[in-house]
N, CA, C and O of each residue as an XYZ file, in Angstrom:
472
protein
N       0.835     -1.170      0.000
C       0.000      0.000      0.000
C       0.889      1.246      0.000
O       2.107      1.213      0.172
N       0.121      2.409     -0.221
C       1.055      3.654     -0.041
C       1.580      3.850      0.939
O       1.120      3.407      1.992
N       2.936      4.723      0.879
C       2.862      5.473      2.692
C       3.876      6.050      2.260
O       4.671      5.726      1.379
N       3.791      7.324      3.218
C       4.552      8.747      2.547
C       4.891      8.767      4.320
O       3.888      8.770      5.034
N       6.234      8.780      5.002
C       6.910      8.624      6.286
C       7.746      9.747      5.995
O       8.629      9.631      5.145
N       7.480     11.306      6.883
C       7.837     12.342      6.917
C       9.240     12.216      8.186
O       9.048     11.736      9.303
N      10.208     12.596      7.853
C      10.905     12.938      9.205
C      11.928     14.056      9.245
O      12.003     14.847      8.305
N      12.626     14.136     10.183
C      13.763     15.675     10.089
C      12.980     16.805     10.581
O      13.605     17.843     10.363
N      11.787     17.032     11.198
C      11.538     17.703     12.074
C      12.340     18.034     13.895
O      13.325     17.646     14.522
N      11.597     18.626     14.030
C      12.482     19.212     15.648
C      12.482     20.938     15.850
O      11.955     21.867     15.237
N      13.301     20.833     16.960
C      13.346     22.375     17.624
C      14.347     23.146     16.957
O      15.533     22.831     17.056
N      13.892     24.338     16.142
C      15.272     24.839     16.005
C      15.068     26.640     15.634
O      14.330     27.083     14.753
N      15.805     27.337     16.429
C      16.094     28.859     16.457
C      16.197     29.476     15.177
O      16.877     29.153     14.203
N      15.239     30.616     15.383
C      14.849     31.774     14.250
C      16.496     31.723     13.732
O      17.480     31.552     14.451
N      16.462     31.911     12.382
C      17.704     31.716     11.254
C      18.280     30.166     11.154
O      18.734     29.875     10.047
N      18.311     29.383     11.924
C      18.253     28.268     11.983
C      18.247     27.552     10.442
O      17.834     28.372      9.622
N      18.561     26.358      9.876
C      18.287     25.261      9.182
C      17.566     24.092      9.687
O      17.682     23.650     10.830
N      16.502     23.419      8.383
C      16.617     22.028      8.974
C      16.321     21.507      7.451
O      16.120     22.206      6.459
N      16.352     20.008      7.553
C      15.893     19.420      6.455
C      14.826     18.243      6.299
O      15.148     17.348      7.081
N      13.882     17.966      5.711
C      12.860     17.410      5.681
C      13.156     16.370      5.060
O      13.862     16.555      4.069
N      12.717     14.790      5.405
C      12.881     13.999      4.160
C      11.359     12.989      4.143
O      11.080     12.239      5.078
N      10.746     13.103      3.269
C       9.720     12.295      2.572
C       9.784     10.556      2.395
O       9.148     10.272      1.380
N      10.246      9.534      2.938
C      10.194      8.585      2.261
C       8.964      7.618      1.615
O       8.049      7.266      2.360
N       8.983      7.241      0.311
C       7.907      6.741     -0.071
C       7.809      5.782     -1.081
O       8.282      5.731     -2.217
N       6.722      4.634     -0.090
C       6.327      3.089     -0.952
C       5.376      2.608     -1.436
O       4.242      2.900     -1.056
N       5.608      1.816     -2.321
C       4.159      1.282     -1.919
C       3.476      2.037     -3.533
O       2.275      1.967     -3.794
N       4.537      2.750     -4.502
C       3.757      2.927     -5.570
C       5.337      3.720     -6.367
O       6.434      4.067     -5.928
N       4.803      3.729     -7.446
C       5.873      4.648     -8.327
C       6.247      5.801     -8.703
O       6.151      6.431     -9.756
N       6.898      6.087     -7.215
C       7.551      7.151     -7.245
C       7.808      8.306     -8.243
O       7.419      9.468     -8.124
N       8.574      7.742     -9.302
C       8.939      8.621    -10.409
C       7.934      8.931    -11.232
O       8.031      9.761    -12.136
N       6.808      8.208    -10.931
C       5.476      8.702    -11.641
C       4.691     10.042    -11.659
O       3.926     10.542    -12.484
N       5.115     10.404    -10.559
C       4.309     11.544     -9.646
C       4.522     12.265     -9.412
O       5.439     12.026     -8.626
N       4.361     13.607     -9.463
C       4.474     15.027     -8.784
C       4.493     14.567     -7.304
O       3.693     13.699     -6.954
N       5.218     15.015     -6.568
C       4.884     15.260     -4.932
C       5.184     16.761     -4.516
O       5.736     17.543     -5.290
N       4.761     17.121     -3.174
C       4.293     18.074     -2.421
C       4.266     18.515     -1.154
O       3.437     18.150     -0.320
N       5.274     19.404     -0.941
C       5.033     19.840      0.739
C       3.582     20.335      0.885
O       2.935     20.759     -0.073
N       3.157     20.262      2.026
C       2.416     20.807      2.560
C       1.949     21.299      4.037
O       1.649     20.285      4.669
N       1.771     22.459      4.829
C       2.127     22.469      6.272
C       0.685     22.976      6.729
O      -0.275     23.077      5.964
N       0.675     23.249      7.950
C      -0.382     23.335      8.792
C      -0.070     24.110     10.328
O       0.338     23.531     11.336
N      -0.320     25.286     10.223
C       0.330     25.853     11.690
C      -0.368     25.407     12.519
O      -1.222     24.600     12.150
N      -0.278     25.730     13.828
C      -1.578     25.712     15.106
C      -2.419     26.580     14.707
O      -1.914     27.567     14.170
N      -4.091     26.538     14.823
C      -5.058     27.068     14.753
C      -5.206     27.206     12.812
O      -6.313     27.545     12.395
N      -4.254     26.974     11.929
C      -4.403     27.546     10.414
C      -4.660     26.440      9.902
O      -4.435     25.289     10.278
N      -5.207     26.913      8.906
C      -5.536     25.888      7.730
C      -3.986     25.585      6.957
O      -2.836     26.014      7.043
N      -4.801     24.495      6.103
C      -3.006     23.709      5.182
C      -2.917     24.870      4.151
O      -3.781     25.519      3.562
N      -1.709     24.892      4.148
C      -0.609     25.864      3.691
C       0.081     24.957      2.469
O       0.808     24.035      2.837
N      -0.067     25.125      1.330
C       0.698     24.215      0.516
C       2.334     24.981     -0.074
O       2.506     26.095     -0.568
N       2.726     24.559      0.039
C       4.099     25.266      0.165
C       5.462     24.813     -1.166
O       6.479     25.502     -1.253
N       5.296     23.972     -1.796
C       6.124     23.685     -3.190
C       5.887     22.194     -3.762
O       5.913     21.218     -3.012
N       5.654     22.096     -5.144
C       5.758     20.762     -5.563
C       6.416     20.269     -6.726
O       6.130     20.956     -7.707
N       7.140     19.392     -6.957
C       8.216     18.923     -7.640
C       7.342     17.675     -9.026
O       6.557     16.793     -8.680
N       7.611     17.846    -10.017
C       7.238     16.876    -11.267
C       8.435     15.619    -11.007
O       9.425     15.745    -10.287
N       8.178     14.781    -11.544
C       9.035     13.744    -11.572
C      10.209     14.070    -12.391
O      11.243     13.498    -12.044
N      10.302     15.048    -13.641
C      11.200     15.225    -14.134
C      11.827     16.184    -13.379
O      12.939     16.602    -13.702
N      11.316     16.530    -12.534
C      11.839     17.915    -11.771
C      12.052     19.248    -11.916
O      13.085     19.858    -11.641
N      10.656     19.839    -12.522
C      10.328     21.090    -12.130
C       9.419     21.253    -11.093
O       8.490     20.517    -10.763
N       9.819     22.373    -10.587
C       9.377     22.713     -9.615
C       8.754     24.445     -9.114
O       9.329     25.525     -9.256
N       7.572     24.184     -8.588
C       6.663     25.291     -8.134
C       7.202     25.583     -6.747
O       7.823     24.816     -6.011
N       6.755     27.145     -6.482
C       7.155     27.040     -4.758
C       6.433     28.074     -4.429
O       6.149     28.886     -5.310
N       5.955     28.278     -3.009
C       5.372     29.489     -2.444
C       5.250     30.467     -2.482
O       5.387     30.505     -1.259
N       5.040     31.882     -2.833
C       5.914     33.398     -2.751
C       6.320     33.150     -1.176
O       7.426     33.546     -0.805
N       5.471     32.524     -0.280
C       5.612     32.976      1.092
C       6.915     32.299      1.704
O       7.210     32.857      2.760
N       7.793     31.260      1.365
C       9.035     30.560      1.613
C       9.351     30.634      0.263
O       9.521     29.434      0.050
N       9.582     31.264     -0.962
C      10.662     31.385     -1.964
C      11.893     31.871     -1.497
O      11.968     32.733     -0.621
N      12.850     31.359     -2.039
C      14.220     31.794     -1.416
C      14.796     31.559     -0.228
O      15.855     31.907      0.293
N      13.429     30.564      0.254
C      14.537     30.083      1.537
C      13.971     28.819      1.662
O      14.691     28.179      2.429
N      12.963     28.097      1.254
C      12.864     26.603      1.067
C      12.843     25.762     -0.170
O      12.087     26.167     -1.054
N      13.430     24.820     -0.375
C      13.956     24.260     -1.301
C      13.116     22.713     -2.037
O      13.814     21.717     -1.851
N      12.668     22.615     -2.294
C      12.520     21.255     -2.829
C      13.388     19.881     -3.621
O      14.030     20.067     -4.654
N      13.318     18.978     -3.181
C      14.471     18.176     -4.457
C      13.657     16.833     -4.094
O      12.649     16.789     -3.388
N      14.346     15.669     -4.763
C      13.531     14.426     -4.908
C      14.660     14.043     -5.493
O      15.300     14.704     -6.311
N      15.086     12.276     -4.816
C      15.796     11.232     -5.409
C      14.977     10.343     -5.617
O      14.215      9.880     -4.768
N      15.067      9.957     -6.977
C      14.085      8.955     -7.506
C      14.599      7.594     -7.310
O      13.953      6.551     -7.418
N      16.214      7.769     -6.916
C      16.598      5.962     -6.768
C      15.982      6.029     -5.779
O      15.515      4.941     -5.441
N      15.716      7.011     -5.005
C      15.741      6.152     -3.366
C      14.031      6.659     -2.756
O      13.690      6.979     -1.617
N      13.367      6.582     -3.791
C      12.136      6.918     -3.439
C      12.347      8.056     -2.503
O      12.431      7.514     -1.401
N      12.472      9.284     -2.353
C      12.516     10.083     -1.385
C      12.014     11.680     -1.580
O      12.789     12.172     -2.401
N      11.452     12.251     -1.337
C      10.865     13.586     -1.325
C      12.205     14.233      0.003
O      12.599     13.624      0.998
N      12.600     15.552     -0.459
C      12.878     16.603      0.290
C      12.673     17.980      0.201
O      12.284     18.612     -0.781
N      13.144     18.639      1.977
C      12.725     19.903      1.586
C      13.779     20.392      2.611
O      13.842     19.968      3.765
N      14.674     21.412      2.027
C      15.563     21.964      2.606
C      15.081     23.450      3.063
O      14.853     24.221      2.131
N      14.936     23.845      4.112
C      14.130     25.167      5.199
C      15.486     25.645      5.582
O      16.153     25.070      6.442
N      16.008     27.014      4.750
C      16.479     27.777      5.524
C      16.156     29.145      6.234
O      15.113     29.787      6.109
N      16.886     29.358      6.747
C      16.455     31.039      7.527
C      14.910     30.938      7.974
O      14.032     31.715      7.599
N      14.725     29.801      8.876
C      13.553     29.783      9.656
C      13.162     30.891     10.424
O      13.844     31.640     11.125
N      11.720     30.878     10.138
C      11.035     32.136     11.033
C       9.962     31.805     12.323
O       9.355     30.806     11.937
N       9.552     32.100     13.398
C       8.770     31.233     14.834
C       7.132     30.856     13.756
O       6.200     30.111     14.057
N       7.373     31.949     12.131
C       5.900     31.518     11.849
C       5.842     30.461     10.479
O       4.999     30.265      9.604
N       7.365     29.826     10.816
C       7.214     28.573      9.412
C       6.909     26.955     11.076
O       7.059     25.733     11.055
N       6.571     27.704     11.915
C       6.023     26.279     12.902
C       4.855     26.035     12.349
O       3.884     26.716     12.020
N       5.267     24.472     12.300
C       4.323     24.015     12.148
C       4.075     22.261     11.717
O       5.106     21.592     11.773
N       2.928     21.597     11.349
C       3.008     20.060     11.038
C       3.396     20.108      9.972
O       2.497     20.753      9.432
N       4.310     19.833      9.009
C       4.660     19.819      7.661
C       4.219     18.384      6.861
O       5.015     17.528      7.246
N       3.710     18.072      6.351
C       3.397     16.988      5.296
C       4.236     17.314      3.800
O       4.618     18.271      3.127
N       4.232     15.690      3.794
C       4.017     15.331      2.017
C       3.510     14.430      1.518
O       3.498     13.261      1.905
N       2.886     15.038      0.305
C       1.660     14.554     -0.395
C       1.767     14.054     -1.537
O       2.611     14.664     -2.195
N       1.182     13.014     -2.212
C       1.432     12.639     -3.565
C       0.481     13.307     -4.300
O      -0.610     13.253     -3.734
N       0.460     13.908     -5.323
C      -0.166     14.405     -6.524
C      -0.815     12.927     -7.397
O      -0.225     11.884     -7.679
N      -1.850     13.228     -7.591
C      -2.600     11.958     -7.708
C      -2.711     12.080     -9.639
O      -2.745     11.332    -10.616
N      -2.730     13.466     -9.325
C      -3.436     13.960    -11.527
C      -2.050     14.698    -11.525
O      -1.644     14.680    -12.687
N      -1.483     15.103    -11.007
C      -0.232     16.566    -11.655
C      -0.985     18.087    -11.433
O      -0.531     19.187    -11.749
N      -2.204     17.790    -10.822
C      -3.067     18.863    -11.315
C      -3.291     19.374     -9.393
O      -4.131     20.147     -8.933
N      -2.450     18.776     -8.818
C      -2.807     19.539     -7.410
C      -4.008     18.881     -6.658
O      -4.611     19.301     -5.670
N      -4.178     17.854     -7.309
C      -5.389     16.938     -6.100
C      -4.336     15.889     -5.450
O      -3.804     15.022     -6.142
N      -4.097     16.026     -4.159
C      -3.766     15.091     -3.619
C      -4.295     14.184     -2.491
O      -5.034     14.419     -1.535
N      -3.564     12.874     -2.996
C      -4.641     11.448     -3.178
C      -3.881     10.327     -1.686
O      -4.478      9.375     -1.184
N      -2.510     10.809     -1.282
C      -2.007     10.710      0.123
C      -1.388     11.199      0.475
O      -0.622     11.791     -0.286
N      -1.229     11.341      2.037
C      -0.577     11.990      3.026
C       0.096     11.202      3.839
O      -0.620     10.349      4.363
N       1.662     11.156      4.260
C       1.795     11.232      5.226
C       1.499     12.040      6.793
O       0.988     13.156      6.882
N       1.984     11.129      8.063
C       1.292     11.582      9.058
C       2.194     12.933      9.696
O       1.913     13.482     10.761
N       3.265     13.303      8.846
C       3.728     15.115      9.262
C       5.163     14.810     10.290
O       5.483     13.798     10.915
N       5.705     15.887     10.178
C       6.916     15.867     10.901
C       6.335     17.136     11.467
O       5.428     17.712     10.865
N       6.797     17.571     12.548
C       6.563     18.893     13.587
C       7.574     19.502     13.472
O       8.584     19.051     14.012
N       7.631     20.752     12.712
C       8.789     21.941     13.450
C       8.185     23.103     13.552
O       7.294     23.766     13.020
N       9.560     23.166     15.078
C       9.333     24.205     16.227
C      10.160     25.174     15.680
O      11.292     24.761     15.430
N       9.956     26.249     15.438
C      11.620     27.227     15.572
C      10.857     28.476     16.734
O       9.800     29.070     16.948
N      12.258     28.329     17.235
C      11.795     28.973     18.568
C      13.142     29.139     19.803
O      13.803     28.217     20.280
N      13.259     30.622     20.101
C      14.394     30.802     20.849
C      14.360     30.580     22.489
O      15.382     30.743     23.155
């Protein structure tokens, strides 16, 4: 079956780095667009950049220039590189598979948590 296993979350201070990694089974990878997507406390989902299998890629105005997207297709893996964190990029971060290419997405992993916070 599918499953999209988010991890590389944690605590980490305004300007700070971290890095996100996506792993995912259970279907063909290189088939698919995938997709960050986050969720603060109290906010609705925030979709935040998504990558084609050939690898172009869309991204936020609201994290352009400081979060990154990439994808290894040997190793089934979605990432997302967050720099120059701000206390208001907290939050549950997901990734999602693109089901059409067209921005309907069809699973979720269950989220990694980051804190940034001094």
């Amino acid at each position: 079956q599918v499953q999209l296993a988010e991890s590389g979350g944690g605590l980490v201070q305004p300007g700070g780095s971290l890095s996100l990694s996506c792993a995912a089974s259970g279907f063909t990878f290189n088939s698919h667009y995938m997709a960050w997507v986050r969720q603060a406390p109290g906010k609705g989902l925030e979709w935040l950049s998504d990558m084609a299998n050939g690898g172009k890629t869309n991204t936020a105005d609201s994290v352009k220039g400081r979060f990154t997207i990439s994808r290894d297709n040997a190793k089934n893996t979605l990432y997302l590189q967050m720099n120059s964190l701000k206390p208001e990029d907290t939050a549950l971060y997901y990734c999602a598979r693109d089901m059409t290419g067209w921005g309907i997405y069809d699973y979720w992993g269950k989220g990694t948590l980051v804190t940034v916070s001094s």
